[in-house]
Structures are given as C-alpha cells and as structure tokens.
C-alpha positions as CSV (number, residue, x, y, z in Angstrom):
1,X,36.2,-48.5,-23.3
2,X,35.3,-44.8,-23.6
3,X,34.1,-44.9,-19.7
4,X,38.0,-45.6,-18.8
5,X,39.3,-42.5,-20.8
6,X,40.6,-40.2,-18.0
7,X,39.5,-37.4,-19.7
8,X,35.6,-38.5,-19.5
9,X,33.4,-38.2,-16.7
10,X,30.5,-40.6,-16.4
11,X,27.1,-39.0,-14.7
12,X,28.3,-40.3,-11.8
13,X,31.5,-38.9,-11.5
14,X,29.9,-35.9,-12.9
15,X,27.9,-35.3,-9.9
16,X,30.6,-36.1,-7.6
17,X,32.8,-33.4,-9.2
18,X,30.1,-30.7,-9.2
19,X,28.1,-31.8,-6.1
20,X,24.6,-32.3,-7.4
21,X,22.7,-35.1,-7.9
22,X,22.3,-37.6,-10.6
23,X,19.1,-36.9,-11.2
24,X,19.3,-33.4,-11.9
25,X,21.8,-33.5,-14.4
26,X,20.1,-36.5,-16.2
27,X,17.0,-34.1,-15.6
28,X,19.1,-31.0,-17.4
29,X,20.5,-33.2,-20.0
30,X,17.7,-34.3,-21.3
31,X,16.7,-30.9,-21.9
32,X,19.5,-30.0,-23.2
33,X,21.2,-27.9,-20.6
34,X,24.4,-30.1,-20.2
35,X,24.5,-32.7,-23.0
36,X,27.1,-35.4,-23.0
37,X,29.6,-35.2,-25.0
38,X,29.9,-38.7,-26.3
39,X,28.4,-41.8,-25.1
40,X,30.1,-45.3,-24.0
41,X,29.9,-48.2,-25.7
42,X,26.9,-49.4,-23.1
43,X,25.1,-46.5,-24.6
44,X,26.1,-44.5,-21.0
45,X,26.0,-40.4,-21.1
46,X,30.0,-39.0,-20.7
47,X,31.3,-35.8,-19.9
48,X,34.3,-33.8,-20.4
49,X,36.3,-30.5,-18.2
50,X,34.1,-28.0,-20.6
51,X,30.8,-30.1,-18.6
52,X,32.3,-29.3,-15.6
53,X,32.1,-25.4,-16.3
54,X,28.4,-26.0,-18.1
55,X,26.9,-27.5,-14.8
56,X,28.2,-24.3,-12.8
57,X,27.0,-21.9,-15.2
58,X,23.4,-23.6,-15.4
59,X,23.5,-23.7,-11.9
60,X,24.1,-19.9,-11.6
61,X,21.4,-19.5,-13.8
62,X,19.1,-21.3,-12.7
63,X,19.4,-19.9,-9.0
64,X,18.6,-16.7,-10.6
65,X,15.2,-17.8,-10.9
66,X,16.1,-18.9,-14.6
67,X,13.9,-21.1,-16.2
68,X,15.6,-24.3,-17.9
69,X,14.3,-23.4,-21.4
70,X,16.0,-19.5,-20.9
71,X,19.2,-21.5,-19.7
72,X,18.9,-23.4,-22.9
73,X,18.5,-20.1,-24.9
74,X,21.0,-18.6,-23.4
75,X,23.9,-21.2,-24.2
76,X,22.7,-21.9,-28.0
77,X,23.7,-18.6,-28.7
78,X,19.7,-17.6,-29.4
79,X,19.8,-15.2,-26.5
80,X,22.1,-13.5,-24.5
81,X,22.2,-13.3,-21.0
82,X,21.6,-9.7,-20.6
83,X,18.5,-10.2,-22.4
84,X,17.4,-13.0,-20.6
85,X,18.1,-10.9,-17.6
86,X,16.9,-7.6,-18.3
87,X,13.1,-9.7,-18.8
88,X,13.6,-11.6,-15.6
89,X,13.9,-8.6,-13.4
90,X,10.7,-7.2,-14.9
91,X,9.1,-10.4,-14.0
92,X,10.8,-10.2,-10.2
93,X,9.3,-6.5,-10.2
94,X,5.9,-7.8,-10.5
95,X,6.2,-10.9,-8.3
96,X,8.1,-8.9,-5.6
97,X,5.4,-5.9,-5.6
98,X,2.8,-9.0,-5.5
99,X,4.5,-10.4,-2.5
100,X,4.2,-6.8,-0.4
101,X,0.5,-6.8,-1.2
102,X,0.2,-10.4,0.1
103,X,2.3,-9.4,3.1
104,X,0.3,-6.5,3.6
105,X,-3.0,-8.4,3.0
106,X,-2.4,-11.1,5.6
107,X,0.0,-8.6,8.3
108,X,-3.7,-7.0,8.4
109,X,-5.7,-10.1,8.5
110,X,-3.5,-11.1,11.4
111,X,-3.7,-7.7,13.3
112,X,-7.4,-7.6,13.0
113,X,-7.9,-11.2,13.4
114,X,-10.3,-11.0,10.0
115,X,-12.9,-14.0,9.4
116,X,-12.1,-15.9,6.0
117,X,-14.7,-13.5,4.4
118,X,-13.5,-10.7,5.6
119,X,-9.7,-12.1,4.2
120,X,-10.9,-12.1,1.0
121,X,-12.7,-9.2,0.7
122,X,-9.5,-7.0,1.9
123,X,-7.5,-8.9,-0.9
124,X,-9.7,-8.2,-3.8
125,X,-9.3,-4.5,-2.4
126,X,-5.7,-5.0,-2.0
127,X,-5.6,-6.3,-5.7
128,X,-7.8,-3.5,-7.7
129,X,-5.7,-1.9,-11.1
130,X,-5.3,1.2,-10.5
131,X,-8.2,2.2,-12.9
132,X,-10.8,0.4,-10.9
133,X,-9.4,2.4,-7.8
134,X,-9.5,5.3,-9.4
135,X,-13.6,4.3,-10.0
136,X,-13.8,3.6,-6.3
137,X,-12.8,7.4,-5.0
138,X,-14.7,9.5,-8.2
139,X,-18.0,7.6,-7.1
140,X,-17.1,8.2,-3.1
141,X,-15.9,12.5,-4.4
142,X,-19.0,12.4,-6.5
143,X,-21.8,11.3,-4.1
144,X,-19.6,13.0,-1.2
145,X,-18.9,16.4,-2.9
146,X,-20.8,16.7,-5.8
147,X,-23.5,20.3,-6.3
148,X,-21.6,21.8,-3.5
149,X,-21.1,25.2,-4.8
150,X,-18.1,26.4,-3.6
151,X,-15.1,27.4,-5.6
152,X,-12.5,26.6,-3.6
153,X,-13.6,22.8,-2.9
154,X,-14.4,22.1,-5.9
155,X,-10.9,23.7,-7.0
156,X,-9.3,21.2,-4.0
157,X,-11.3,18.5,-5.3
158,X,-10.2,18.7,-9.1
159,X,-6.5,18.2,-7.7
160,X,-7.7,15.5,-5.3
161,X,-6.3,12.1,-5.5
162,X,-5.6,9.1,-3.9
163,X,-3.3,6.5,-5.3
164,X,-1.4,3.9,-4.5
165,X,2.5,4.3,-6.1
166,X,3.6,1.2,-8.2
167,X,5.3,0.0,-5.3
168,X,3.4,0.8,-2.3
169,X,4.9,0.3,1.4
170,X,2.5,-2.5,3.3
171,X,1.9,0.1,5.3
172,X,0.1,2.1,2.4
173,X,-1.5,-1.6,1.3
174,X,-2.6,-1.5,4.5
175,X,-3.9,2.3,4.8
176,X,-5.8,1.5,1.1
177,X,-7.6,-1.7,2.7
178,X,-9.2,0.5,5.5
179,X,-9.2,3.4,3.2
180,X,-11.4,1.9,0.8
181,X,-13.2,-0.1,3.3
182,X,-14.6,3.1,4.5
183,X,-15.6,5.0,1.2
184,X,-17.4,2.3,0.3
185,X,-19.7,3.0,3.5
186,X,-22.8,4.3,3.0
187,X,-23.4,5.4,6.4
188,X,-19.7,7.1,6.2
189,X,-20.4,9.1,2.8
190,X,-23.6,10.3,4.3
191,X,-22.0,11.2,7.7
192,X,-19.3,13.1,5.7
193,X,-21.5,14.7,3.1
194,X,-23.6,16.0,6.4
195,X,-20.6,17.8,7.6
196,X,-19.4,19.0,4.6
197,X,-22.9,20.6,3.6
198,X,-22.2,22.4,7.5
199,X,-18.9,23.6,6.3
200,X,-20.1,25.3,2.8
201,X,-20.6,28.6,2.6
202,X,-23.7,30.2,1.8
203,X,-23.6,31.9,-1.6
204,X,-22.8,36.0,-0.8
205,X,-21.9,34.9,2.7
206,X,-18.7,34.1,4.5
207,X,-17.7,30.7,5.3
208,X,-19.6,29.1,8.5
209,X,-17.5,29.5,11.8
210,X,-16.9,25.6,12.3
211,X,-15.2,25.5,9.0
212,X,-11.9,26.7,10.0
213,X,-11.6,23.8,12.8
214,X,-10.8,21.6,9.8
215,X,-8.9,23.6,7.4
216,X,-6.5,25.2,9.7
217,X,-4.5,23.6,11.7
218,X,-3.0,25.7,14.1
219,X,-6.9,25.6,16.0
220,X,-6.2,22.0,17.0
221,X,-2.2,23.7,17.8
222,X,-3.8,25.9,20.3
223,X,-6.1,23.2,21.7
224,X,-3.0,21.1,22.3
225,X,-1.4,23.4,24.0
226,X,-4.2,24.6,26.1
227,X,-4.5,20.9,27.0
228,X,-0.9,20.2,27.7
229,X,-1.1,22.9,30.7
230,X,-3.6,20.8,31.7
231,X,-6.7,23.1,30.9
232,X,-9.8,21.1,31.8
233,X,-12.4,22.0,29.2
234,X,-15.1,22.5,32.1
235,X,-13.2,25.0,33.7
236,X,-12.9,29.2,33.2
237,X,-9.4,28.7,31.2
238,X,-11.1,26.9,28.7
239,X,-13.8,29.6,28.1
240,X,-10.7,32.0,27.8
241,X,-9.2,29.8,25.3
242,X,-12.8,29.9,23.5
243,X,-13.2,33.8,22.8
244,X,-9.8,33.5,21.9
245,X,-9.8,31.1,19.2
246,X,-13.7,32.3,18.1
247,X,-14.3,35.7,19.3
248,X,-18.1,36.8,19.1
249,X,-18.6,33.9,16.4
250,X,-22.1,31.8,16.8
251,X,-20.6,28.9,18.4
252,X,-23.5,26.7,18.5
253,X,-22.6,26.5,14.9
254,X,-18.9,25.9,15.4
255,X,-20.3,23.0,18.0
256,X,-22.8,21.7,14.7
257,X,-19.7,21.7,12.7
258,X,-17.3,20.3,14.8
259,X,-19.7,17.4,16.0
260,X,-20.5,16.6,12.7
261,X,-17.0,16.1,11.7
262,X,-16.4,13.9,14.8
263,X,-19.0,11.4,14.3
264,X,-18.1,11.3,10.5
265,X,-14.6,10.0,11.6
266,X,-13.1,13.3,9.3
267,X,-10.0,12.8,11.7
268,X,-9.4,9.7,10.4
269,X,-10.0,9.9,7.1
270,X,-7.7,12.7,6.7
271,X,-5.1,9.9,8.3
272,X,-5.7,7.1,6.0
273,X,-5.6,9.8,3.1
274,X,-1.9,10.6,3.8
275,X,-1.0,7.2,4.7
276,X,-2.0,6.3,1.2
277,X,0.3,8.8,-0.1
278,X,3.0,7.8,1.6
279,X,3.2,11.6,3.4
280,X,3.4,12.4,7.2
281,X,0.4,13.3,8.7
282,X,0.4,15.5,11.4
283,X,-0.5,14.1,14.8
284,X,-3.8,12.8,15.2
285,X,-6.0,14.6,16.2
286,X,-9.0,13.4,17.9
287,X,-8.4,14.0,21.3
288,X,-8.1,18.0,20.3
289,X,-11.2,18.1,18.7
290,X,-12.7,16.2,21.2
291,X,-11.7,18.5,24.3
292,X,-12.8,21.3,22.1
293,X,-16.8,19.8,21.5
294,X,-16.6,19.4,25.4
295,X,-15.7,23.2,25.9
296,X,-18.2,24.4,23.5
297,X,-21.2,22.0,25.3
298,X,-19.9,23.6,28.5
299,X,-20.1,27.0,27.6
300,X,-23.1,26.6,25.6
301,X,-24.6,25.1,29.2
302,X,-23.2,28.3,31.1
C-alpha cells in the first residue's frame, strides 16, 4: 500500500514531523496550501520531504500576518513574495497607526475616567481625516480671528496650522482629543475672541500694553524669576518688578488683557497647540501670569 512507502507521510505523521495539528493542515490542504502528493488506496491524503519544507514555509507566511489565499498566490508562481509583502506592510501601516489612536483613545478614557458617551465622542474626534480636521480649526480661526484688522495676525494666521502627522504619538492623539474638545466650545471661542479683540491694535495706534504679556516671552522669564527669589506679589519688590517690566504704561489695561487671557485658558491652548505638533513647549505658564494679575490688582489698589 502507498501508506507503507517510507518515503510518504500520512497527515498524521505529517503533523508529527512538523508539529501542528491535523486539522490545520487538512484545513490548508483543502485550500491548496499543502496538497498531497498522491493519495492511498483508502483514498487517504500522503505527503512527501518537499511537504515537509511547504508546511514551514506556509507557516512562515502565515505568521506574517499572511492571508491563506496570498500564501496560495505566492507558491503558484502568480505572485511573488516581495509583492505580497511590500502590500502587507502598507496594510500593517494602517492597522498599526489605527492601534495608536485606539491606545490613545482609551489611555485618555482611562485617565479621565470618561462616561460611555463621553468614550465615543473622543473616538470620532480621534478618528476625523485629516480634511474634516482641517474644517474643525478654519471654522474655530474664522469665528475666533476673523475682521480683526491687524496685519501681522492675520499674516500669523495664514501660516497657522494644526495637524496631526500620519503617525501621530498618543500623546499628540491625546493633545488633538482635548484640543478639539475645546475649539469646539462656544463659551471658549467667545472668551478667546474677547481677549484677542483686547490685544488688537487700534488702527494708527500702537499695540495695547497687555499684548506683549502673550507674544513675548521673556515677560513671563522675568516673572519667574522675580518669583523664584520668592517675591510676593503684595509686597514693594513686586511693584519694582512692575515699572520695570511696564514703565509708565496704563496698566489697568495690561490687567484687562492679561485677565482676559487667563480666564480664556490662552495658556493652555498655546500647550495643546504644540503638543499637537509634536514640538516642546516652553514651561507652562499659568502660575507666572497669575502672580503677575495679582501684582497688577495690588498696585492698582495702592
């Protein structure tokens, strides 16, 4: 009988040989993956060495992530395995950039301890193209900074962006979700457009004296290292610190400003903006800004 040839394998001995189960290579020869070579004269599936070999290379394959009809492809000769390759790792790509959003997703879900519709709502964010992002800032720029006439903004604004890179960190997942969480406020646009209408200049006129709290930096470097000697902003080193950094400038409008920008949260949007883009931020800082609104009230009180 063909089944006592010594140089035939039966399924059985098959899967002894190559250490997986009967079923699976029944499963891939009926597919086609590992067909038998002949069959006994009970009308049982045999092998030969050549199987042997076959069986490991489908099972390379198919740990791969390979489908069984690629695997099939690939040893007819209709494809190669480059080929087959090359389109797998595209589709890997996609599912692995899928997976960091769903990590992201549920890391924030976890961290916030979200209700289910509050889950859901931060994946459809999570999961926007990039065009229907793209609509989501324009409508926030728009109703935030649109008919403020000032040339530089709106020269800022037309180089403005906010995108997510095709494979975002979960940490900039994350930043979008809160990010887009808060343009879509409507008590946050107004409270921003409010304090950037207190930051415009007046046409022929210079910009207003709270302006430069938020555009220049080293204001909130001073401040930090006022506060670091430990300054209190009650006392008469803090008033010092004042005329220094503002001179004879109105600073009941620097307080306007500067108030404004606090209760619009401008800190941290300016955070969430560069965790987006994947830059460093400088340190946060609220705390600064908020010393400094106490200073002002004090010396506005004196």
């Amino acid at each position: 009988m063909d089944d006592e040839r010594p140089d035939v394998l039966t399924i059985g001995q098959l899967a002894h040989r190559t250490g997986l189960s009967v079923r699976t290579l029944r499963f891939w020869s009926d597919k086609g993956a590992v067909p038998p070579v002949a069959r006994s004269a009970g009308g049982y599936r045999l092998y030969d060495a050549e199987s042997v070999a076959r069986v490991e290379l489908v099972r390379t394959l198919r740990e791969l992530g390979l489908g069984l009809g690629d695997v099939c492809r690939v040893l007819s000769g209709r494809t190669t395995v480059a080929e087959v390759a090359d389109a797998h790792v595209t589709a890997l790509d996609a599912q692995i950039r899928s997976l960091k959003v769903s990590r992201a997703v549920l890391s924030t879900v976890a961290k916030r301890g979200s209700t289910v519709e509050e889950t859901a709502l931060m994946n459809r964010l999570a999961r926007l193209s990039a065009a229907e992002r793209k609509q989501i800032i324009d409508e926030f720029k728009e109703e935030v900074f649109g008919g403020i006439d000032d040339l530089r903004l709106r020269d800022r604004l037309r180089t403005f962006s906010i995108e997510l890179p095709d494979e975002p960190t979960p940490e900039q997942v994350d930043a979008w979700i809160e990010l887009a969480e808060l343009v879509r406020d409507p008590g946050f646009r107004a409270r921003l457009r409010t304090w950037m209408e207190l930051n415009t200049p007046v046409p022929g006129q210079g910009g207003p004296p709270g302006a430069s709290i938020w555009w220049a930096r080293q204001i909130v470097q001073t401040v930090a290292e006022v506060r670091k000697g430990g300054v209190a902003p009650e006392g008469p080193a803090a008033a010092k610190a004042l005329s220094e950094l503002f001179g004879d400038a109105d600073r009941a409008a620097v307080l306007r400003s500067l108030e404004a920008g606090i209760e619009a949260g401008a800190e941290h949007y300016r955070r969430l903006v560069a965790r987006v883009r994947g830059q460093d931020s400088s340190p946060d800082a609220t705390e600064e800004l908020e010393w400094l609104a106490r200073a002002l009230r004090t010396a506005d009180q004196a």
